[in-house]
VEXPATI-194244 format. One record per residue (C-alpha): x, y, z; residue in three letters; residue number from 1. Coordinates in pm, whole numbers, plus 50000, padded with zeros to 5 digits. Layout:
VEXPATI-194244
X,Y,Z,ALA,NUM
...
end
This chain:
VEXPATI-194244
09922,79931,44278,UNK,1
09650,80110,44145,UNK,2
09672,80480,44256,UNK,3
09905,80808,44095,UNK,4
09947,81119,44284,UNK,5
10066,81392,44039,UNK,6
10112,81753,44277,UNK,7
10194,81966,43977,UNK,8
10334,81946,43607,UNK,9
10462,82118,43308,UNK,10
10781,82323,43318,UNK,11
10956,82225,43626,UNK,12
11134,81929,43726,UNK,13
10922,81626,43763,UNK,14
11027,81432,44054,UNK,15
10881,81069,44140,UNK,16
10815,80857,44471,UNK,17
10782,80520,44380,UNK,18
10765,80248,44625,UNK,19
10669,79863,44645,UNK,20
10276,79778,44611,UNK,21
10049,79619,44843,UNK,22
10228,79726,45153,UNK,23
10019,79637,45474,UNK,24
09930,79874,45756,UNK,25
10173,79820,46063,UNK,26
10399,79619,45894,UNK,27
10768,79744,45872,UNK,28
10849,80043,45656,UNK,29
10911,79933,45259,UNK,30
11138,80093,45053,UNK,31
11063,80442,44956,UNK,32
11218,80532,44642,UNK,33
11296,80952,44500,UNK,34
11373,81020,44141,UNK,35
11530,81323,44140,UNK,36
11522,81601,44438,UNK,37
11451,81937,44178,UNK,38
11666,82235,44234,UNK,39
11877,82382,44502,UNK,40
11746,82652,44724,UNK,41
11546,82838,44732,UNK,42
11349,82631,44501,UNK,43
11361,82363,44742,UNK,44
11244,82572,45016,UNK,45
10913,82499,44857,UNK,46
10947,82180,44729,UNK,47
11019,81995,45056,UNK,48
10689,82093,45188,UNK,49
10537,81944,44885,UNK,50
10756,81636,44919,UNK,51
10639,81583,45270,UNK,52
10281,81630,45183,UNK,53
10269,81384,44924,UNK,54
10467,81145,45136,UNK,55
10191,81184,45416,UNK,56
09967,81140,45147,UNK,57
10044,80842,44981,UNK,58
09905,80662,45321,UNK,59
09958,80401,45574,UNK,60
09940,80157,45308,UNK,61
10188,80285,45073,UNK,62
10449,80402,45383,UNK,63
10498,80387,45747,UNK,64
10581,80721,45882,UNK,65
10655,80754,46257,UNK,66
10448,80947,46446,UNK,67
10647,81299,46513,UNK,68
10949,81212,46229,UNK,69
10962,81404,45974,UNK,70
10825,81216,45674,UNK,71
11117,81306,45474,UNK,72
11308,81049,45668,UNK,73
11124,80766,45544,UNK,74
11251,80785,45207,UNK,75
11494,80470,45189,UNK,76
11645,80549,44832,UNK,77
11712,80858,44618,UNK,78
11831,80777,44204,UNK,79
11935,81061,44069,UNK,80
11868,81076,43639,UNK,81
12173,81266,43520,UNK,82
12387,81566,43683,UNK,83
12178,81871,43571,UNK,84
12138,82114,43852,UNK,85
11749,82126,43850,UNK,86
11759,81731,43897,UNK,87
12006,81709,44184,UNK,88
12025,82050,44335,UNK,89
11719,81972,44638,UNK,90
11970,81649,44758,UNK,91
12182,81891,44959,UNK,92
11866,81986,45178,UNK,93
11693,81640,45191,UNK,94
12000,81497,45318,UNK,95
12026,81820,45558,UNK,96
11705,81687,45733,UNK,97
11849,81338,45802,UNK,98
12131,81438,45926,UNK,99
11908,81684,46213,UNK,100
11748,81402,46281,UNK,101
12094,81207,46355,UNK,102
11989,80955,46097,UNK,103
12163,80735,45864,UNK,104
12167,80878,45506,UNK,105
11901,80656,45246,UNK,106
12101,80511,44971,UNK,107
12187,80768,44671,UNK,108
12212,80612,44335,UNK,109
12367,80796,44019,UNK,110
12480,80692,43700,UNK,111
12890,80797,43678,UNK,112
12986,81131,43459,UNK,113
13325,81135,43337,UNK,114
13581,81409,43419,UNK,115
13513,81656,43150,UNK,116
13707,81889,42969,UNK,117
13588,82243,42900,UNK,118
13611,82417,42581,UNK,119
13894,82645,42787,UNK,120
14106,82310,42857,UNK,121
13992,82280,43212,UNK,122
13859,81928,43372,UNK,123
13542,81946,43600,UNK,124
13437,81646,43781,UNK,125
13046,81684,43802,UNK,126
13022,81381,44049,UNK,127
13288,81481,44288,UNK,128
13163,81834,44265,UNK,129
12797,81704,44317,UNK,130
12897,81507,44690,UNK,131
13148,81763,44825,UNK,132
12793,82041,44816,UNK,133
12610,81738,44929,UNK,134
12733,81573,45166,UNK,135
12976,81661,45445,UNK,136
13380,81504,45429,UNK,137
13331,81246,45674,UNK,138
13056,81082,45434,UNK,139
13256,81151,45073,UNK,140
13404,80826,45052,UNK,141
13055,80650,45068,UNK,142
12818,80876,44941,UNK,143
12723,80769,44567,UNK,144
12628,80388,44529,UNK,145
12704,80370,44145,UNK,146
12451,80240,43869,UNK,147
12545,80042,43593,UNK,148
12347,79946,43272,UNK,149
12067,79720,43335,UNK,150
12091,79743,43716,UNK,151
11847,79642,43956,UNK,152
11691,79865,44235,UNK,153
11467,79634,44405,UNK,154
11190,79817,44629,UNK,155
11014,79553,44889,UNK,156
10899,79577,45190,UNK,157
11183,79513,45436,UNK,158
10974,79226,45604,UNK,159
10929,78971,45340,UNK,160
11148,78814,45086,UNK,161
10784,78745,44896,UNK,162
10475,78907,44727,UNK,163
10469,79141,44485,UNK,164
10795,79364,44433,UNK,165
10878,79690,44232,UNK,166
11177,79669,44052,UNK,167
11344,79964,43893,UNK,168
11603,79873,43602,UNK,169
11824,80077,43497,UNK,170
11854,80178,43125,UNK,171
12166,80399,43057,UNK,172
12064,80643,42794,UNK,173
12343,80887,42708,UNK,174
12262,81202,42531,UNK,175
12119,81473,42682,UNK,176
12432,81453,42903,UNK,177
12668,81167,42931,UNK,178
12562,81019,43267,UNK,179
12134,81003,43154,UNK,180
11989,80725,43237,UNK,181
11627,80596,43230,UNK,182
11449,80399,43494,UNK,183
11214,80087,43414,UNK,184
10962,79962,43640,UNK,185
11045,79548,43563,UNK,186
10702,79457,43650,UNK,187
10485,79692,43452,UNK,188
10717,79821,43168,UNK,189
10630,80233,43318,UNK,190
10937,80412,43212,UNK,191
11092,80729,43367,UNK,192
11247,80873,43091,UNK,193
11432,81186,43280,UNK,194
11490,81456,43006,UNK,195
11570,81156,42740,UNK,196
11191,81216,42661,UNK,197
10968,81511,42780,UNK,198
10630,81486,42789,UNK,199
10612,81835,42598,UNK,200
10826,81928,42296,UNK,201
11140,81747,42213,UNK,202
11481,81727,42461,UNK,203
11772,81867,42407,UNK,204
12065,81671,42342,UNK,205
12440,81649,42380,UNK,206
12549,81332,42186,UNK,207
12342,81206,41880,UNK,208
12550,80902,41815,UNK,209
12539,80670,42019,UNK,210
10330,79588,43872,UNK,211
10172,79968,43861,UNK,212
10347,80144,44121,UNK,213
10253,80447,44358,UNK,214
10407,80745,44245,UNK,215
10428,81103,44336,UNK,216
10503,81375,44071,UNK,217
10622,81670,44289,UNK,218
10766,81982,44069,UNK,219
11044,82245,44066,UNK,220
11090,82468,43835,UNK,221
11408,82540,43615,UNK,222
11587,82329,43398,UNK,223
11890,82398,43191,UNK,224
12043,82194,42908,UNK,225
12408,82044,42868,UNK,226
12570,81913,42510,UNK,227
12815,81703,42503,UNK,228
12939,81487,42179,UNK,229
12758,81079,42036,UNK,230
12452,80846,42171,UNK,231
12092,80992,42195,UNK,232
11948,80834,41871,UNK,233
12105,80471,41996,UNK,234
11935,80549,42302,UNK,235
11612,80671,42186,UNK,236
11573,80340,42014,UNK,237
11664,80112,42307,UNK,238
11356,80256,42525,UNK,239
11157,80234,42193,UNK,240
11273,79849,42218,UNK,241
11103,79867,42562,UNK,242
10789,79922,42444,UNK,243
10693,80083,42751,UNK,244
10343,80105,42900,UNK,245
10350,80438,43052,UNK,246
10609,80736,43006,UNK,247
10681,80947,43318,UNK,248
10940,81204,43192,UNK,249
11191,81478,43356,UNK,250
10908,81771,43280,UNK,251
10615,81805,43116,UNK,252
10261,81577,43190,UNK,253
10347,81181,43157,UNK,254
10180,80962,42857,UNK,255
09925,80763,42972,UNK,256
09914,80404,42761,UNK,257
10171,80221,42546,UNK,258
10001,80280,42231,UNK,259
10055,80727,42305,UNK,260
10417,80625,42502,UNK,261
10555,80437,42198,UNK,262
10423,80715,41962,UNK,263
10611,80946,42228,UNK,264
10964,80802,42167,UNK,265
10888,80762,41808,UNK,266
10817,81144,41763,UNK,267
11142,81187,41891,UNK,268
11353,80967,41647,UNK,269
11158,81113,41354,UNK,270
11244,81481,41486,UNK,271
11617,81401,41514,UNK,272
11550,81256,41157,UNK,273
11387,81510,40981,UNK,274
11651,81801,41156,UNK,275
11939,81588,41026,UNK,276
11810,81564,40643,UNK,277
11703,81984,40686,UNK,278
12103,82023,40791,UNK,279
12211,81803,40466,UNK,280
11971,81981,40263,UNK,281
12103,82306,40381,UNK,282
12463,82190,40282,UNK,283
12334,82064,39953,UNK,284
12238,82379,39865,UNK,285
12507,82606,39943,UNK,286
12853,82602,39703,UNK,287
13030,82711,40020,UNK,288
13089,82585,40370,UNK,289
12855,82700,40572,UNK,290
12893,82779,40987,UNK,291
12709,82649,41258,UNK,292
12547,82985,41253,UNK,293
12505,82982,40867,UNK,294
12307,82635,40928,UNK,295
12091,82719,41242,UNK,296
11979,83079,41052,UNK,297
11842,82888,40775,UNK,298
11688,82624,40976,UNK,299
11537,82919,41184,UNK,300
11486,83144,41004,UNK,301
11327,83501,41146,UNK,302
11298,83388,41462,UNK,303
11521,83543,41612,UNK,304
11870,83577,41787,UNK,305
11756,83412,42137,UNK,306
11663,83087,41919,UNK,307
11966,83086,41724,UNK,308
12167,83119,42016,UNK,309
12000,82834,42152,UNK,310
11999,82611,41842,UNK,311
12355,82625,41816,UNK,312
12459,82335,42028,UNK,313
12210,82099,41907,UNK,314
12266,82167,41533,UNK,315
12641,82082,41588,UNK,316
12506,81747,41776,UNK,317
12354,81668,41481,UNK,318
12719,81795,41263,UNK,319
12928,81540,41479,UNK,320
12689,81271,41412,UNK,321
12648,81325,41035,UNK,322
13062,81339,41058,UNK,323
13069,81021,41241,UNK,324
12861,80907,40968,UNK,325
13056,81040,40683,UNK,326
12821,81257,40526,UNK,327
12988,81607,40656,UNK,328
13324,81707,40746,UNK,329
13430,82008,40911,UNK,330
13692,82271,40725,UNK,331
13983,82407,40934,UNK,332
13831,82774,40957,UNK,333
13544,82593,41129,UNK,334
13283,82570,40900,UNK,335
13062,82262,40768,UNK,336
13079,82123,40378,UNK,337
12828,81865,40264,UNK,338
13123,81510,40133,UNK,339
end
């Protein structure tokens, strides 16, 4: 458990192979854990290459592939971090090449999304849309193994019942979208944070309120951003409480020690601090309401339409918590007044 393959970084999708240490040549095949497949093609037209490269080259040691299978096949389990597109999109392919092979599915683990309603009053069932593209209807009715908070995925070799073991916890952190959830290696406290945490800049956010391993970082590229309404501060705090050793997040290069991955997640509170006392101090101001727009112009200002646009959503993140809180309420014509 002493060796990290990273293929590529920054702006894509980060997706991780993580699988049990100490494995021994010619023994059975261990588990073989993916977080996250990347996008949908034709971005995965390129990634699956670099999947099965770094599968290859993770070695004898770390995974048994049979001579002439594709090493695709040998991954035993696939968790999949929340419902974004760029996260979930390459499962339709990788699942494609076991069923070629005539060979049962690895197990698929996801975090449930409610049904949601749109802002035009329709319902869209992210999870039920997610297995009909992915898998075909004969398979619907056992397709998804669901997580639940603090979960355990162990990873051992299929040989033993002893020696050392990777466990992966699960740590449901709601925010960015409703179903985000973090992964926690039990043994060594390295956290895979998703797009909770990015290893570049700060997430973006829907809901404000509320052993050393083997790994692979394989990238696509292409991420988008949901907002949905109460939980990311709770949850930034509960993988603070981790104090994790490592952070290995959705994009962007991971943080290497605990000292720089604490730092990390505490960066992250103090943003969503300091944004929420710039919105109050905006509304202090002011002796009228102001809209969302109003707000997110002063917060940014000159920089642009394509920024305000975009700063929208997670300015009124931050209005629905400070509501929750009692600090703001929202006027019928829409706009925000400091109570």
């Amino acid at each position: 458990m002493n060796r990290k393959l990273m293929l590529l970084g920054f702006q894509g999708t980060n997706c991780y192979l993580v699988h049990s240490p100490d494995s021994h040549p010619g023994a059975d095949a261990q588990c073989l854990c993916l977080i996250d497949t990347g996008s949908a093609w034709p971005t995965s037209s390129s990634f699956l290459p670099l999947l099965r490269e770094g599968i290859l080259a993770l070695g004898e040691r770390a995974i048994k592939v049979v001579d002439g299978h594709d090493p695709l096949t040998s991954i035993t389990d696939i968790v999949l971090t929340h419902r974004h597109p760029d996260h979930v999109g390459g499962l339709k392919s990788i699942l494609a090449t076991f069923r070629a092979k005539n060979l049962p599915y690895p197990r698929v683990y996801k975090f449930p999304h409610p049904v949601e309603t749109l802002a035009s009053g329709e319902t869209v069932d992210w999870d039920q849309l997610l297995i009909d593209d992915a898998w075909p209807t004969s398979a619907h009715a056992t397709a998804l193994t669901w997580l639940k908070d603090g979960q355990q995925i162990p990873l051992q070799q299929k040989s033993t019942t002893s020696g050392p073991t990777c466990t992966l916890r699960v740590v449901h952190t709601p925010g960015h979208t409703e179903d985000s959830i973090s992964l926690v290696i039990a043994e060594t406290g390295e956290l895979f944070t998703a797009d909770t945490v990015l290893g570049q800049g700060t997430s973006v956010f829907a809901d404000l309120s509320a052993c050393k391993s083997f790994i692979l970082v394989a990238v696509t590229y292409g991420w988008n951003s949901d907002f949905v309404d109460g939980a990311d501060m709770a949850s930034l705090h509960k993988l603070l409480e981790l104090q994790p050793s490592t952070v290995y997040p959705g994009h962007g290069p991971h943080v290497e020690d605990q000292t720089s991955s604490i730092a990390k997640i505490e960066e992250y509170i103090n943003h969503r601090n300091e944004r929420e006392r710039q919105i109050m101090a905006v509304l202090q101001e002011k002796t009228t309401d102001q809209s969302v727009r109003d707000i997110v112009e002063e917060l940014y200002a000159g920089l642009g339409i394509g920024v305000y646009i975009a700063a929208e959503k997670p300015v009124i993140a931050h209005l629905k918590k400070l509501a929750n809180d009692g600090k703001v309420m929202k006027s019928p014509d829409g706009k925000w007044r400091q109570l």
